[in-house]
C-alpha angles and dihedrals in degrees: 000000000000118000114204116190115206105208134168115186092223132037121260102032090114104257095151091048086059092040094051081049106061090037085067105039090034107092114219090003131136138203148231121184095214094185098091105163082055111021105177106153094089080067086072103031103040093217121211095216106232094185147353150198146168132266111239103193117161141340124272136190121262118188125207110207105194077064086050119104092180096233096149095226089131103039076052095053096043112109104184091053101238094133111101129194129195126162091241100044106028117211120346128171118243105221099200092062101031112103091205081236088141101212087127096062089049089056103043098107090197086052083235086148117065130180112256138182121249143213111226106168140323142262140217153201118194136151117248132188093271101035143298129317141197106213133176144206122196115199130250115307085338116151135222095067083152090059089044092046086057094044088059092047092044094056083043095063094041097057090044089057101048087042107038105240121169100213149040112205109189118191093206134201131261136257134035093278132110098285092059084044093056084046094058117035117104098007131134104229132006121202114207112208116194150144143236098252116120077254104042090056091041091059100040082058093052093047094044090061091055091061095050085051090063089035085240108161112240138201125194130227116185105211119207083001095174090070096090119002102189087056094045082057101051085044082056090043087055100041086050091045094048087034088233105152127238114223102171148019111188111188126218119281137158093217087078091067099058086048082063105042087052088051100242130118121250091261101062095035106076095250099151118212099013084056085046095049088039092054098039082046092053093056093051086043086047091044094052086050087051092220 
């Protein structure tokens, strides 16, 4: 089985359009949506969910109070100031400010904060039009989105082994953090999109550098490339100089947007030429995995 990552270094660079693309063109292939703080490739696919779980991330303090003596000793040691005191209620955590750092349940001198395990998001597996996919959702300023990122591609890989199935496609997160780290390592490819903004350019070269840190072969695809031309050249330059090939170039058009809004990929909405360059992108990518 070969695994390809579709990053971007940046958001907004249409990653996912590229992604939804290539599920649909790759044969015997699944998928994982790695970008879980911000999960957007189900917008395309429609899954129908098969199973769920939760995400179980971290530990986190409880506090009982019938064991509190309300002595303050923890509320005094917080630094980050997520332990609350009225007269009715006694001492709570608030669980938006605490770090889960613990060092409150090490002071407490009646043992009235324990050590729990938390919930910080969930996780899926559904069926979409073009295969399965294992998909993700961490909650709400949650932490631990790496760890999340390596559970989907855990259960990925899981589900391509006992099936068969010939590719991994991860629509990866962006940036250069932990999460982007989690998408790339160990894979096979990965595919930079990216656009010729100032930081568009300035991210595809961070997170360049990041595959070249894990030695990850790269390829390059230049996404509504006719915005700005100068830019689209020194993105060509770049690719020639660090012999990091270029295997696409789609320009801007309109017409991506209502593929979108009526929930299909570019390949099976009639969008001319950009249908013509994915596709023609998807067989140099193909070719590079040697499927």
């Amino acid at each position: 089985m070969k695994e390809l990552t579709i990053i971007s270094g940046k958001g907004g660079t249409g990653k996912t359009t590229v992604t939804a693309a290539f599920a649909v063109l790759a044969k015997n292939t699944i998928l994982a949506d790695c970008d879980v703080d911000a999960a957007d490739l189900h917008l395309i696919l429609t899954p129908t969910e098969i199973s769920s779980a939760d995400f179980i991330g971290g530990r986190g303090p409880q506090l009982d109070s019938e064991k509190c003596t309300r002595c303050g000793e923890c509320q005094r040691l917080c630094r980050f100031d997520a332990i609350d005191f009225s007269e009715e209620s006694g001492y709570s955590i608030n669980e938006f400010a605490c770090d889960c750092c613990g060092l409150c349940a090490l002071a407490c001198p009646e043992e009235a904060i324990t050590m729990v395990d938390t919930i910080n998001g969930r996780w899926f597996i559904s069926d979409t039009r073009a295969g399965k996919m294992v998909h993700a959702r961490l909650g709400i300023g949650e932490d631990n989105s790496g760890k999340l990122v390596t559970l989907v591609r855990q259960q990925g890989k899981l589900i391509a082994q006992k099936e068969g199935f010939d590719l991994l496609i991860n629509d990866g997160p962006p940036g250069i953090g932990c999460p982007v780290t989690a998408a790339i390592t160990g894979v096979d490819l990965v595919l930079i999109v990216t656009e010729p903004t100032l930081s568009g350019m300035h991210d595809m070269e961070r997170v360049h550098g990041l595959c070249r840190h894990f030695d990850i072969p790269a390829l390059v695809c230049v996404n509504r490339f006719d915005l700005n031309l100068v830019n689209s050249q020194k993105i060509r330059d770049y690719c020639t100089e660090h012999n990091l090939p270029l295997v696409g170039e789609i320009p801007l058009d309109p017409i991506v947007n209502k593929a979108q809004v009526a929930r299909q990929s570019v390949v099976e909405y009639d969008c001319g030429i950009v249908s013509q360059v994915v596709r023609e992108m998807w067989d140099k990518v193909e070719k590079e995995l040697s499927l």
